[in-house]
C-alpha positions as CSV (number, residue, x, y, z in Angstrom):
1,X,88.7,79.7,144.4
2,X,90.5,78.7,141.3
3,X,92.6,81.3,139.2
4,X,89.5,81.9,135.9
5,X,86.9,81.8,139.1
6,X,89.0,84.9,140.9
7,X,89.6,87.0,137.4
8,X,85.8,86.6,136.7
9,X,85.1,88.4,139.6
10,X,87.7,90.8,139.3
11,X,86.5,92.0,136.2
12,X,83.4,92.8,137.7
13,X,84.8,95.2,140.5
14,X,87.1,96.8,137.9
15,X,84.5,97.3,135.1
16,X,84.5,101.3,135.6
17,X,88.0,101.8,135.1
18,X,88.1,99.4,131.9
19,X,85.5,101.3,130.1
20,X,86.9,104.5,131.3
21,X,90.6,103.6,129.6
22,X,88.7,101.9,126.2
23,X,85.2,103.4,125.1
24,X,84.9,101.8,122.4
25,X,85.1,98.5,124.1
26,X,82.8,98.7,127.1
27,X,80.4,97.3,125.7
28,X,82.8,93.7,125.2
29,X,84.2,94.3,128.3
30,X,80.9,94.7,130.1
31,X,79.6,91.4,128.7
32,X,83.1,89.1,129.3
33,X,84.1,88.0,132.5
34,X,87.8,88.2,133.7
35,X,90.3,86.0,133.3
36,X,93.0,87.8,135.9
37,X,93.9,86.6,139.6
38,X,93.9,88.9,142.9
39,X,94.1,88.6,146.5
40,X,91.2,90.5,146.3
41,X,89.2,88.6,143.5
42,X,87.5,86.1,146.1
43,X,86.0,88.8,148.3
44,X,84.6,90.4,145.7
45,X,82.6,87.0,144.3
46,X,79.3,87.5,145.6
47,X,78.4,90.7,144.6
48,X,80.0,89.8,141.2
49,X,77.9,86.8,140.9
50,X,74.7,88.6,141.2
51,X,75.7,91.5,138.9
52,X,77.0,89.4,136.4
53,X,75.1,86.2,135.6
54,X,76.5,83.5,133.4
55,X,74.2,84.1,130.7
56,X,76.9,87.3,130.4
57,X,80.0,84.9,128.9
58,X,81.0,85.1,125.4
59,X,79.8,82.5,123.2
60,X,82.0,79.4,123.3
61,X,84.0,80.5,126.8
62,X,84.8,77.6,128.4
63,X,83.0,76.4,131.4
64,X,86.0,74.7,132.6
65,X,88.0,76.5,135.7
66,X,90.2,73.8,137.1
67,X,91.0,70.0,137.3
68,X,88.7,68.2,140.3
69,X,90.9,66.9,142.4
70,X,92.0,62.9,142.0
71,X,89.2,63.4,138.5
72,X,92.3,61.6,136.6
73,X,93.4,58.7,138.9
74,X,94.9,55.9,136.9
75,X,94.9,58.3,133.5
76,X,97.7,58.7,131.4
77,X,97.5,61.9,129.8
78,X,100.3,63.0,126.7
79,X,101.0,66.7,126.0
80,X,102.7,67.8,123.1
81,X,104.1,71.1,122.9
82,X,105.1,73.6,120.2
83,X,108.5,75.1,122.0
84,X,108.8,75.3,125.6
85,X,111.5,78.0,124.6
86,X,108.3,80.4,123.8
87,X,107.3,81.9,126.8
88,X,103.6,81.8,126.2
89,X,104.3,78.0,125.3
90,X,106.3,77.4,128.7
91,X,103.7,78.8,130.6
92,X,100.9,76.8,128.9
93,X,102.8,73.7,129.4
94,X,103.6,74.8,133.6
95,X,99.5,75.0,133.6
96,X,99.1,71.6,132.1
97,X,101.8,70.0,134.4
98,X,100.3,72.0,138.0
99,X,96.4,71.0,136.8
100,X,97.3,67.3,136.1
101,X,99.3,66.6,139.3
102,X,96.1,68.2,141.1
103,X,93.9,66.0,138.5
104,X,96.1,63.0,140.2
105,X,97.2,61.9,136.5
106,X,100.2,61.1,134.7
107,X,101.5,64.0,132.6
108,X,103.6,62.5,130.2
109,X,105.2,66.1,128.2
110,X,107.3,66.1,124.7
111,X,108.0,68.9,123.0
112,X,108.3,69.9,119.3
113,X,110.5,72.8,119.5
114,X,108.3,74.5,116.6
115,X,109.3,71.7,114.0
116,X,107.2,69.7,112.4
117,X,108.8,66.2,112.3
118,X,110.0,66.5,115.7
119,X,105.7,66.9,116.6
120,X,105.4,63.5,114.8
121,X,108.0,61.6,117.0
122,X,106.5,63.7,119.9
123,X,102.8,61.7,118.5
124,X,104.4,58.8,117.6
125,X,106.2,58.2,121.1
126,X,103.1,58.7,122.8
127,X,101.5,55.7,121.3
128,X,104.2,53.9,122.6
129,X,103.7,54.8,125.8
130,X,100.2,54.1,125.6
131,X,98.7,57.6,126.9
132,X,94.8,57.6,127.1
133,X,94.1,61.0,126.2
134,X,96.3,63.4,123.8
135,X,96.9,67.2,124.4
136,X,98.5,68.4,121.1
137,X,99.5,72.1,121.0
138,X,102.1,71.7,117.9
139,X,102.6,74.3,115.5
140,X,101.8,73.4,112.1
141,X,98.5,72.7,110.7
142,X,98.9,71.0,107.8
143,X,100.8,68.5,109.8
144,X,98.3,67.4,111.9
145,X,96.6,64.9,109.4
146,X,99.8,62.4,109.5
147,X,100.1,63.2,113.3
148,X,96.5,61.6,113.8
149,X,97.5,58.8,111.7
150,X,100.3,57.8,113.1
151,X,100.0,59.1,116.5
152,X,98.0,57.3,119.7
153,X,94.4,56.7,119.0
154,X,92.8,58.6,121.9
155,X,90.6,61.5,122.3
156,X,92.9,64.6,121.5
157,X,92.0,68.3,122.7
158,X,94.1,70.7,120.4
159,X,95.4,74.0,121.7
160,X,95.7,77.0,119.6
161,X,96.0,75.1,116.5
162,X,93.6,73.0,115.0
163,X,94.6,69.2,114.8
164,X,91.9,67.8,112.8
165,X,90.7,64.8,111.5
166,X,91.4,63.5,115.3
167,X,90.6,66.7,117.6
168,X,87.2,66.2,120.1
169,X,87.6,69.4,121.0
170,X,89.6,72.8,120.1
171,X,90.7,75.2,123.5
172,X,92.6,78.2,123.4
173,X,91.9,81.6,121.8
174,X,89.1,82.7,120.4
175,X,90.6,84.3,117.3
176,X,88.1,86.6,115.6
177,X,86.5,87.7,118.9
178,X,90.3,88.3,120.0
179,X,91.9,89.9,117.0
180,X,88.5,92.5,116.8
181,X,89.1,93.9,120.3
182,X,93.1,94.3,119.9
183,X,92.2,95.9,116.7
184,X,89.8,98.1,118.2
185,X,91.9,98.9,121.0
186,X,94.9,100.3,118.8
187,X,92.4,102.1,116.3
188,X,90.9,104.1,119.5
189,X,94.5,105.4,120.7
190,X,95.3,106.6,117.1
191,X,91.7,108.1,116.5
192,X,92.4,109.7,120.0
193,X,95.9,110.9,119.5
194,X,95.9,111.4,115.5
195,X,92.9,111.2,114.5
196,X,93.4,107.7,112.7
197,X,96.5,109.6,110.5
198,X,99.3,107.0,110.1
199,X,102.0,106.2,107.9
200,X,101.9,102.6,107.5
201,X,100.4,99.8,108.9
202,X,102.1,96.2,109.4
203,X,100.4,92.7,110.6
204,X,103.3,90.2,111.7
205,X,101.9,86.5,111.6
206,X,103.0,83.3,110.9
207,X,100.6,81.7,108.1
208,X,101.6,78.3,108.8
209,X,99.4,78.2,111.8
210,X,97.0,77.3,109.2
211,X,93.1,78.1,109.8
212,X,93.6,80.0,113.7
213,X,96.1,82.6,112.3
214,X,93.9,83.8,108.9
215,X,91.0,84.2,111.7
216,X,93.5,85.9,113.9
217,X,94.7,88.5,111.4
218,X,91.3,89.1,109.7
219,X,89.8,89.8,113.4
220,X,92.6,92.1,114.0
221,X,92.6,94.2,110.7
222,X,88.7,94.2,110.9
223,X,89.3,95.5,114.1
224,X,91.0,98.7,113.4
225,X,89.3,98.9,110.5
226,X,86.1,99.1,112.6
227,X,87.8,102.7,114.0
228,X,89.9,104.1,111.4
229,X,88.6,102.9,108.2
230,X,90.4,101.7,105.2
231,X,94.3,100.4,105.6
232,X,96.8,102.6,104.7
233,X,100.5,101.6,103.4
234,X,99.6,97.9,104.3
235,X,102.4,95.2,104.7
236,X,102.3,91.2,106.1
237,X,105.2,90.2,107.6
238,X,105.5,86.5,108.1
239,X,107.2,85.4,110.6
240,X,107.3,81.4,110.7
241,X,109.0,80.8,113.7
242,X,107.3,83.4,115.6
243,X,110.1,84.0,117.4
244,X,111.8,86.9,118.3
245,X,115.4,86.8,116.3
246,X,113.3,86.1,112.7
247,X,110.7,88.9,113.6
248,X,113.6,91.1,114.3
249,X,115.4,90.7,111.3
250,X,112.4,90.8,109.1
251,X,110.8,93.8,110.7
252,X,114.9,96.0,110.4
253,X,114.5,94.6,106.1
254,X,110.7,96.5,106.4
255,X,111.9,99.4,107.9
256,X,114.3,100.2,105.1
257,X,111.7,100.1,102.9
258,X,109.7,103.2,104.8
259,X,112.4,105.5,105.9
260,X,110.5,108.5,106.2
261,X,107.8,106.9,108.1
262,X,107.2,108.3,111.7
263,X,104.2,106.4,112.7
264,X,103.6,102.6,112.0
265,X,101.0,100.7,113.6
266,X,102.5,97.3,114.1
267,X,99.9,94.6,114.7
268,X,101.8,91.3,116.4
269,X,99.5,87.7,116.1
270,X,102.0,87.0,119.5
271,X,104.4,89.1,122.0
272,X,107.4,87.1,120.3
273,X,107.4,88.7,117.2
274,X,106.3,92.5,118.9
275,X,109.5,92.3,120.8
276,X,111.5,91.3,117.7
277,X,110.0,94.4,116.1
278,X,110.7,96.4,119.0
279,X,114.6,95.9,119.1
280,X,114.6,96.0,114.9
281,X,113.3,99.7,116.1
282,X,115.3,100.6,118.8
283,X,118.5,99.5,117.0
284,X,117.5,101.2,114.0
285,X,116.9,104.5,116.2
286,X,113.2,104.5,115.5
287,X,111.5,103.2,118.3
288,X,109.1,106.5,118.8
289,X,108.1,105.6,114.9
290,X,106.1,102.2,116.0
291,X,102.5,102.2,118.0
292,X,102.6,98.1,118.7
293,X,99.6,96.3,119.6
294,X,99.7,92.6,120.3
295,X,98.3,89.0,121.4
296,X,99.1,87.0,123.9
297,X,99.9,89.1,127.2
298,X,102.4,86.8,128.5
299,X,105.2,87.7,131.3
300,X,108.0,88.7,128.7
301,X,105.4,92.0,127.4
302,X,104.8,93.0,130.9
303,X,107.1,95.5,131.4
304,X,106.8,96.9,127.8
305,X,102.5,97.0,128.7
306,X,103.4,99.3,132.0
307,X,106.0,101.3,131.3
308,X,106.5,101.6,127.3
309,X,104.1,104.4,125.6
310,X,104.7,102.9,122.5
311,X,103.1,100.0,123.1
312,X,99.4,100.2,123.2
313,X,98.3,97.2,124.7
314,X,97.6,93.3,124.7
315,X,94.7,91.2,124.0
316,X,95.1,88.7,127.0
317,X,95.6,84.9,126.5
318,X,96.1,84.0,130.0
319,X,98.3,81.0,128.8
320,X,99.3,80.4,133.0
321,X,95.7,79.2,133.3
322,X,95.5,76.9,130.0
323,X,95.5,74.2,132.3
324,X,92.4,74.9,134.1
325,X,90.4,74.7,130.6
326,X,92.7,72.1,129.1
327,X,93.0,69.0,131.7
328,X,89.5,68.3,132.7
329,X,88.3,68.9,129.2
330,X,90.8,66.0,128.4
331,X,89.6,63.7,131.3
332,X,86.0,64.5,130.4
333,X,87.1,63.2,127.1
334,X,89.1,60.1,127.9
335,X,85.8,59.1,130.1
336,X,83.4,59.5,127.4
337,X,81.7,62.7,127.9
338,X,80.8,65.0,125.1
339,X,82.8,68.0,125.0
340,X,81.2,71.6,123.5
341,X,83.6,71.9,120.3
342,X,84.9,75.2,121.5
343,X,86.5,75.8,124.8
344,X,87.8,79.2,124.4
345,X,89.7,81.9,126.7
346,X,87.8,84.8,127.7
347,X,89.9,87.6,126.6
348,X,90.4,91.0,127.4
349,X,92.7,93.7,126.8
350,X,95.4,94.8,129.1
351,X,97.4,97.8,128.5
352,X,99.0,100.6,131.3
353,X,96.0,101.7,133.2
354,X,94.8,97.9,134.2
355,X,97.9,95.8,134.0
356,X,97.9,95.7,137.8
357,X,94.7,94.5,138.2
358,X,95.7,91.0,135.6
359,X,99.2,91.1,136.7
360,X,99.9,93.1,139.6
361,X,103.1,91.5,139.5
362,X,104.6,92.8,136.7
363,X,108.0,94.5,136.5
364,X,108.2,98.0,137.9
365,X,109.3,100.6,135.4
């Protein structure tokens, strides 16, 4: 059974204890199968595939859930990635490798370490080489014209950022549905705990992620909006480099700005820029001050998801099965078959009371 096969039916045996930990999102939860692996997942298949039919999937979920063996024989397939330093990234690009290799293609990899030019010599040496299909996962959307120009002529599937005029097909997050849950999510605990009273609220983002992000961060706000009403104290924090170092410096220049604040929301578009405001906090001796909600899931905000009350919780990407959506959408591509615009991750939120059943493997507290 293939890793999104197994997490659909775990979702299914675990659906109790989800809605028990977030009311307000049973009803999301109840209609989106999951994404997480376990031992257990392919036991529990049949009875999940009778109490959950596939009419139950969120609109635009892929249908994808791993390469067919030997499907890319004689295929060249080029991948470029935003910054294999990014853990969420490095995991992506693992996905892509592991699904090709079974897909019995050539993975040809560059990577754009988050810089723009360096994603057009990525494009432009792929030509070269004479790839028959494009996976393009770089950063910057306003790039992505000249990188169609200039890069191979192929069908391209784009990954988290859209890389239009030349993309057949967008896969990755689905950005409003995502940022409403997370949002939603965070807005419970504080209506639980204080009654929605806060004394700031901040969004960290990266705006030149183009169209994806502005749906990301509208979905999110919306989201806790959708719980505790109207923003209060509101600040955006952009981040371009998403990375942790910039988000930390930028989020220890906000917090001089509300020194008498003792609860922040902090709303993080990726786990990146959640851990940089994380150590801006701790340094600063304020880390009981931030409530931190944020995208993506990956390994590095495990340990913070079990062990850290601060931290509220994660809308799931699932980046280590990318691959599964990603590779046969490509060779579907490359062989002429029409590919649903949308081939999006079905999301869920993971916080302390169901990290183990996503990533039993997490770090220990």
């Amino acid at each position: 059974m293939s890793l999104a096969r197994g997490r659909r039916a775990l979702l299914i045996a675990s659906i109790a204890a989800l809605t028990a930990a977030l009311p307000t999102l049973a009803q999301d939860a109840s209609t989106a199968p999951s994404e997480s692996a376990a031992p257990a997942a392919s036991e529990a298949a049949p009875a999940a595939s009778e109490a959950a039919p596939s009419a139950s999937v969120p609109p635009g979920v892929s249908p994808y859930s791993g390469a067919e063996p030997g499907s890319g024989e004689g295929l060249k397939i080029g991948y470029i990635s935003l910054g294999d330093s990014i853990p969420f990234v490095n995991l992506v690009s693992q996905s892509l490798a592991e699904q090709a290799e079974i897909a019995g293609a050539e993975f040809i990899p560059c990577d754009s370490e988050v810089d723009a030019a360096k994603a057009l010599a990525c494009a432009q040496n792929l030509r070269v080489q004479e790839v028959d299909g494009l996976i393009n996962f770089q950063l910057y959307e306003d790039a992505a014209e000249q990188i169609c120009a200039e890069g191979p002529q192929v069908p391209v599937v784009s990954i988290d950022i859209h890389q239009r005029p030349c993309e057949v097909a967008f896969m990755g997050a689905d950005n409003t549905r995502a940022g409403t849950i997370l949002g939603e999510a965070v807005g419970q605990l504080m209506q639980e705990q204080f009654d929605c009273q806060y004394d700031a609220i901040v969004l960290m983002t990266a705006r030149a992620a183009g169209e994806v992000i502005v749906l990301r961060s509208d979905g999110t706000l919306q989201g806790f909006q959708n719980v505790c009403g109207e923003l209060v104290n509101f600040t955006e924090l952009d981040v371009p480099s998403i990375a942790i170092d910039e988000a930390r410096t930028k989020f220890t220049d906000y917090l001089t700005t509300v020194p008498g604040a003792q609860r922040v929301v902090v709303l993080s578009l990726n786990d990146d820029m959640a851990l940089g405001a994380l150590a801006a906090a701790t340094n600063a001796g304020r880390a009981d001050d931030i409530w931190i909600g944020a995208h993506g899931a990956d390994q590095s905000s495990h340990r913070e998801l079990r062990c850290n009350p601060q931290w509220v919780g994660d809308v799931a990407y699932f980046p280590e099965a990318y691959g599964e959506i990603a590779i046969p959408a490509i060779i579907d591509a490359i062989k002429g078959n029409e590919l649903a615009p949308d081939q999006f991750i079905d999301h869920q939120v993971v916080n302390a009371s169901n990290i183990d059943q996503y990533y039993p493997e997490a770090p220990a507290c």
